[in-house]
N, C-alpha and C positions, 0 to 999 in steps of 0.2 A: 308333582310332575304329571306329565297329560297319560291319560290312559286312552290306549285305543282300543275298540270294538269288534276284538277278535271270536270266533268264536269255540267252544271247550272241546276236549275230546268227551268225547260220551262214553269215560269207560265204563260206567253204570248200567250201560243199558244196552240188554241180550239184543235186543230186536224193537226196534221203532226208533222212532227219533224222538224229541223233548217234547212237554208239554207246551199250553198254550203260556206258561211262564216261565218256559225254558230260560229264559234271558236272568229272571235271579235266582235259577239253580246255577247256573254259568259261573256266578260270581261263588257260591256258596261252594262248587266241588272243585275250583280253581280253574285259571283260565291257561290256554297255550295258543299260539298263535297259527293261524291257517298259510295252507300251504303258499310258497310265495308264488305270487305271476311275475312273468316276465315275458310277454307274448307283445309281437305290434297290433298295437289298438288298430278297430276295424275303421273301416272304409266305407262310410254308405252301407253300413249294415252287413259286409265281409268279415264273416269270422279268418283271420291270419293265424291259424295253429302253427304249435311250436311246443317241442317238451317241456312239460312245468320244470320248474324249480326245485326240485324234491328229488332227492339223491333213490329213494322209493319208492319213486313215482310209476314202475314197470309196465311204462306204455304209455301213461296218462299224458294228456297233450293239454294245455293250457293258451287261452287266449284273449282278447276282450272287446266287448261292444260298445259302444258308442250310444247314451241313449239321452233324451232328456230330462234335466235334474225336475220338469214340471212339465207331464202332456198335454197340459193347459196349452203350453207357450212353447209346442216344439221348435219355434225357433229360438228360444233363448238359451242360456249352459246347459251344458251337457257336461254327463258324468260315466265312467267306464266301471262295466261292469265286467266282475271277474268270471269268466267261464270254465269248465274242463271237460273234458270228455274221456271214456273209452272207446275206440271200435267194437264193433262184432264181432267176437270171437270167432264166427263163421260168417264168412263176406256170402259167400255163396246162399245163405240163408237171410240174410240178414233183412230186416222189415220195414227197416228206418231206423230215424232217432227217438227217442222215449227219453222225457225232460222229468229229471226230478225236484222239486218242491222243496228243499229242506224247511225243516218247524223251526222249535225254540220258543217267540223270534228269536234271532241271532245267530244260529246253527248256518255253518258254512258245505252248502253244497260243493264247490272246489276240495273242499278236505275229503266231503265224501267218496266223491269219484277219485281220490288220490289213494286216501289211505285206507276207505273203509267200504271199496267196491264188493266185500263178500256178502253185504247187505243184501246187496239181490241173488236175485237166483239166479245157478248156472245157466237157465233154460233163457233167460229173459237176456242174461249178458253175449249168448252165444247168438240171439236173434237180434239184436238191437247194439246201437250205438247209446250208451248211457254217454246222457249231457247233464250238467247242472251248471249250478253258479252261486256266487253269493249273495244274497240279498242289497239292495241298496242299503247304506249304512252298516253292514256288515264286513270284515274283514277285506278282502280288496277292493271290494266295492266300495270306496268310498266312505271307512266304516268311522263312525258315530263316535268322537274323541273326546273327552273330558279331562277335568282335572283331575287327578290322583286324589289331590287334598279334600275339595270339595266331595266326591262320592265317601270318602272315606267321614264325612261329618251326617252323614244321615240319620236322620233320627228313629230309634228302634217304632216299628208301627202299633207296639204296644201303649197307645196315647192313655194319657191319664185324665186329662183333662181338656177341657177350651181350649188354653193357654198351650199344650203342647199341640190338638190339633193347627192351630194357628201359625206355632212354629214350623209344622210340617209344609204347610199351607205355602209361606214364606221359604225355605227350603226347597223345595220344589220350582218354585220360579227362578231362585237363584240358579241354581243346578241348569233349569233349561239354558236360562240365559249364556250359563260357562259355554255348554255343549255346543247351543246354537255358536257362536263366539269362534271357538275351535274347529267347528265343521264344519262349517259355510251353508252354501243356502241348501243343499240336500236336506239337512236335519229338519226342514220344516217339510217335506215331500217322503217320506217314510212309508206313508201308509199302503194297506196292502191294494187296494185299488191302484195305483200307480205302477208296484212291481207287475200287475197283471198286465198292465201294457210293455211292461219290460219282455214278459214273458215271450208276448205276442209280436215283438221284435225278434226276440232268439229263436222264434219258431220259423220266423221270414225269411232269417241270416241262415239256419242251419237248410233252408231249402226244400222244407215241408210246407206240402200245403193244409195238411190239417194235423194240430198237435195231439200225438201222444204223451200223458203225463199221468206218473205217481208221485202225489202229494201225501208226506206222512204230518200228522199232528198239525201244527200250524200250519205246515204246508197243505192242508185241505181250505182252509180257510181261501186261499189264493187259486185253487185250482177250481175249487166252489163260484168264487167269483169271477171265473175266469169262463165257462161254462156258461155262465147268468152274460158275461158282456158280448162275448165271441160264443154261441152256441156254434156255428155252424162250422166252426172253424178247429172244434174238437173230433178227433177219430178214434182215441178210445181214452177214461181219466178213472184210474184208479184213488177213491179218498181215503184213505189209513189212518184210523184213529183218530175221528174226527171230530174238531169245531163246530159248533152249531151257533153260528154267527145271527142268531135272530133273538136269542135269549132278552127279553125287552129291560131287562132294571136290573140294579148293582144288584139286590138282593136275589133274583133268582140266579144271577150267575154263581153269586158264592156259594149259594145251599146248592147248589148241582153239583159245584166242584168238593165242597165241605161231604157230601153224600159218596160220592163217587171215589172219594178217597175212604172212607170210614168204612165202604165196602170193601175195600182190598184189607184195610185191617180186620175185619171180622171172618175173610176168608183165610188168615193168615193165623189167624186164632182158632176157627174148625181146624186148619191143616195139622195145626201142632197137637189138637186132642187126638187126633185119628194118628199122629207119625209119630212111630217110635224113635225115628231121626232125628227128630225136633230135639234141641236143646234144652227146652224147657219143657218138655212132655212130662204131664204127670202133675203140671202144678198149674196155680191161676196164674194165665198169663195175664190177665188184663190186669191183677194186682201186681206182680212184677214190675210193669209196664209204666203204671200211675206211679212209684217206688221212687222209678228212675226220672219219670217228670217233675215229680218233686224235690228230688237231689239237684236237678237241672236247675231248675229253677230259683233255687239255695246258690247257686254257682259255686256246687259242691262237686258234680259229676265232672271226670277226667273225659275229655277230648281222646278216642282212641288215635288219631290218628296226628294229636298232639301233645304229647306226654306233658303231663304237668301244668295243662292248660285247662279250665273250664269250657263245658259245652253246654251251650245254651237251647234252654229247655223248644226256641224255634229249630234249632240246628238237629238236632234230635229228631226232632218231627221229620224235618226236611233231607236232613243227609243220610242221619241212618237209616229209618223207616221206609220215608216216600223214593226216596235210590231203588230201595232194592223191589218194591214192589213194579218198578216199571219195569225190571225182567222177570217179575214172579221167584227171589230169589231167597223164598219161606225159608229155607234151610240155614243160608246167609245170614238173614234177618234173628232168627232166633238164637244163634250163635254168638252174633254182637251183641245182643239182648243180655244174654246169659253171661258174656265177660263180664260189661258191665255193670251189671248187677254185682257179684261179684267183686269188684272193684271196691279200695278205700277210698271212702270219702274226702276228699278233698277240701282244706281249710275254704269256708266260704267266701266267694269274691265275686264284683260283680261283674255281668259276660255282658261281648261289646255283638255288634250285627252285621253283618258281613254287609256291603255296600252293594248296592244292585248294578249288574251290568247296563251300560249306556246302552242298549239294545230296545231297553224298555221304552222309548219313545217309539219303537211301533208299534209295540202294545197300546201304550197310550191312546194313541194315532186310529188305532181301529177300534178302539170299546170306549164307548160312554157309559161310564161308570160313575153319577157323581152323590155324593154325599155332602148334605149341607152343611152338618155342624157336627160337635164333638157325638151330642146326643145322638144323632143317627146313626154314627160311626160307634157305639159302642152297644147301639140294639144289634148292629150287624156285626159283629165282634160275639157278642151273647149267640145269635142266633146260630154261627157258625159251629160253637163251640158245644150248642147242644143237638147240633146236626153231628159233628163230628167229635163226641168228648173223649176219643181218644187222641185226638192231634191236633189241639188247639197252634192257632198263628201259622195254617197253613200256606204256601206260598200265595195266593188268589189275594188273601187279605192283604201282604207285601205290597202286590201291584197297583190293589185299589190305594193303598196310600202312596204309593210312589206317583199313580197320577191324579191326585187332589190338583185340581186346578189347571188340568192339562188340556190343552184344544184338541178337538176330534174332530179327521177329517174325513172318513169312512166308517161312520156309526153303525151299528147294529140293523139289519132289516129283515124281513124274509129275501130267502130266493125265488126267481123268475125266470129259469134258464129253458123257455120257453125256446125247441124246435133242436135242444139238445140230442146224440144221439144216446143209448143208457149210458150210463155213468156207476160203477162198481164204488158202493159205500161197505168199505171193509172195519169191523169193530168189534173186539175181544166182549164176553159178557161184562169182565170184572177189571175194567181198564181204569187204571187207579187214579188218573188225568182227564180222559176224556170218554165220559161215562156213554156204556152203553145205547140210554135215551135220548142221546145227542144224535147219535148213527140214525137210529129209526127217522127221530125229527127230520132231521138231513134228505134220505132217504124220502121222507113224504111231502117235504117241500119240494123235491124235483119233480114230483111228479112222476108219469109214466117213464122218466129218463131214469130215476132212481131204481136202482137194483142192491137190496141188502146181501153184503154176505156175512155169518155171524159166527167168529169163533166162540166156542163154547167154554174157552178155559183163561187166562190170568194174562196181565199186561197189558203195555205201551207197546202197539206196533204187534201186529199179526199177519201179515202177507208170507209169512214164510214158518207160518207154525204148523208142521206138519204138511203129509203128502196132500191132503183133501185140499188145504186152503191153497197151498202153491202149485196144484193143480188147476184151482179153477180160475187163479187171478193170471198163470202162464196162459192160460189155451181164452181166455178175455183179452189180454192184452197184444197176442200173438197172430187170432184167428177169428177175432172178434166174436165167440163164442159164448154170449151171455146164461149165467151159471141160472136155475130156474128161481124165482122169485121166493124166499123163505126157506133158499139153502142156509144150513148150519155147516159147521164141521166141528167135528168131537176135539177136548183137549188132549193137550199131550204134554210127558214130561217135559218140566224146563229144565 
């Protein structure tokens, strides 16, 4: 049966939105469907609000734009994108619209501004009209349809050979071909260069003349770009956790991401020697840890969250572990740790890999990642694994084999957001997804536009960790008060 390209709820995660591979943690913590639209599409660029569809919705107004499926050929299809709004809590103050970015890929801004408006802060919701949308190929937008059958035939990226790379190789063309097939001509226009002129449409329609925008996770990637096309046409852009879209070859992107995860688990492992909280205080967690990927691996460990089920030694990695670190949720983490362990073994059998969300063709679509043969793909495999030998088969290596063979239509480059006004690059130290060094980089490819602010403490997504940081990203976005060049701000409990 077809599957469509909704996108999850994020109950994993305190604060940020999804990594740059959100699209197959999507599939991996299950999917639900974004809030419905039902607003009259616009008119020449007239947003027509009207209440979403969401029994929930307390306030939220729902509508859609009219854009082209290729700004190549704006005169040819066009496709409607899913918008939503809140007002300003306080009209009397209020500043304008402030456009949000959601990441992933796949993450549905409509859900955000529906269901998960306490993301921002009071100060920003009481001065501002929060706008978002769904991405092209995402949830109402038009989103990214496939067959049920075919995604569920994917081949684990644990390749063993030529022979299976080849398979995958083939698999991957088949799959585009379904999607393209099922979703028409959009699935070939994904890429995030395109949504930037999407953007710069919603910015036209809602009647600003220059965008305000926070982009969290993927969504810096687009706000990044967005900056670099339309400098002049930005008035203030907060980047949250941020892409660093210049990264030049598959292999530095994975040992960045392989690194940057490894660090949340060694933070996670001081936490538990120093916390008497810690469920495993007092013992080697990292031997525990290897215990439990070995049982995994056997397709001996119990599934907690599906009894009687094996969980595989990637799922492990990715749902228990990498979840809880994107809210800094040590406590959490060592607790499932510690059941499982715990836990009888499970006669052994063999564990199947959850199918990646159709989403991934914008991933695809914006990172040239490619690997030639099986040999490559298995030094980057090793290399990953001794960058990060606690959580081998992290999600990054997923995507590089999900797009073996994929066409890219917005590759990797430096930025040039030359005549920008500053730009707020916001980024936790110990960001489990989108490593620190990323920010800085970011940050010094803008140039004199670039302004770091730099949590000091743990996680995906920091605009709102404590008084310092949501002080200084309020009174930037507000009053256009840029925070002094090599502010920090201290951590605080998650």
């Amino acid at each position: 049966m077809p599957f469509r390209g909704r996108s999850a709820l994020r109950r994993v995660v305190a604060r940020g939105t999804a990594l740059a591979v959100g699209a197959a943690m999507a599939a991996i913590t299950g999917l639900a469907a974004a809030p419905a639209v039902h607003a009259s599409p616009s008119l020449t660029g007239v947003l027509r609000w009207a209440p979403c569809d969401e029994p929930t919705n307390q306030g939220a107004e729902c509508a859609t734009l009219s854009v082209p499926v290729d700004w190549a050929h704006p005169d040819g299809p066009s496709l409607d994108l899913a918008v939503a709004r809140r007002k300003a809590t306080d009209p009397g103050a209020r500043v304008g619209s402030m456009v949000f970015g959601p990441g992933g890929p796949g993450d549905s801004g409509v859900e955000m501004v529906v269901r998960r408006i306490s993301r921002f802060s009071p100060e920003i919701r009481r001065r501002f009209d929060i706008v978002s949308f769904d991405p092209r190929g995402v949830g109402g937008s038009n989103a990214v349809t496939c067959s049920g059958d075919v995604l569920a035939e994917r081949p684990s990226p644990e390749l063993k050979s030529q022979a299976d790379f080849d398979a995958t190789m083939a698999y991957n063309s088949r799959l585009r071909a379904d999607c393209r097939a099922r979703t028409g001509p959009v699935f070939d226009h994904l890429d995030t260069a395109q949504t930037v002129r999407d953007v710069d449409a919603l910015r036209a329609a809602l009647g600003e003349r220059k965008l305000t925008f926070h982009g969290s996770s993927y969504g810096t990637l687009l706000g990044a770009q967005y900056a670099e096309t339309f400098p002049h046409r930005v008035r203030a852009m907060v980047l949250e956790s941020v892409m660093d879209h210049s990264v030049p070859t598959t292999r530095d992107f994975l040992r960045s991401e392989a690194a940057t995860a490894e660090d949340s688990f060694q933070e996670f492992v001081q936490w538990c020697e120093g916390a008497s909280e810690c469920a495993l205080h007092g013992r080697d967690v990292r031997a525990v840890w290897q215990g439990l990927l070995a049982r995994a691996g056997r397709g001996e460990l119990e599934d907690p969250a599906k009894p009687g089920t094996s969980l595989s030694s990637s799922d492990l990695v990715n749902k228990i572990a990498f979840r809880r670190f994107y809210g800094a949720d040590y406590a959490g983490l060592a607790t499932a740790v510690a059941g499982m362990d715990a836990s009888k073994p499970l006669p052994a059998s063999p564990t199947s890999i959850a199918p990646l969300h159709p989403a991934t063709p914008v991933f695809c679509s914006d990172w040239r990642l490619p690997v030639r043969d099986y040999r490559e793909y298995s030094s980057l495999v090793a290399m990953m694994n001794k960058t990060a030998p606690d959580l081998p088969y992290l999600l990054p290596i997923h995507m590089a084999a999900a797009c073996l063979g994929a066409p890219t239509a917005n590759p990797q480059h430096r930025l040039a957001a030359h005549g920008a006004p500053p730009v707020l690059v916001s980024n936790a130290l110990h960001d489990p997804a989108t490593g620190y060094p990323w920010a800085v980089s970011v940050a010094r490819q803008l140039g004199r536009s670039g302004v770091l602010l730099t949590y000091e403490g743990h996680g995906h997504g920091s605009v709102t960790s404590g008084p310092c940081m949501e002080e200084a990203v309020n009174s930037y976005l507000t009053d256009l008060a840029v925070p002094p060049r090599g502010t920090s701000c201290p951590a605080v409990p998650s």
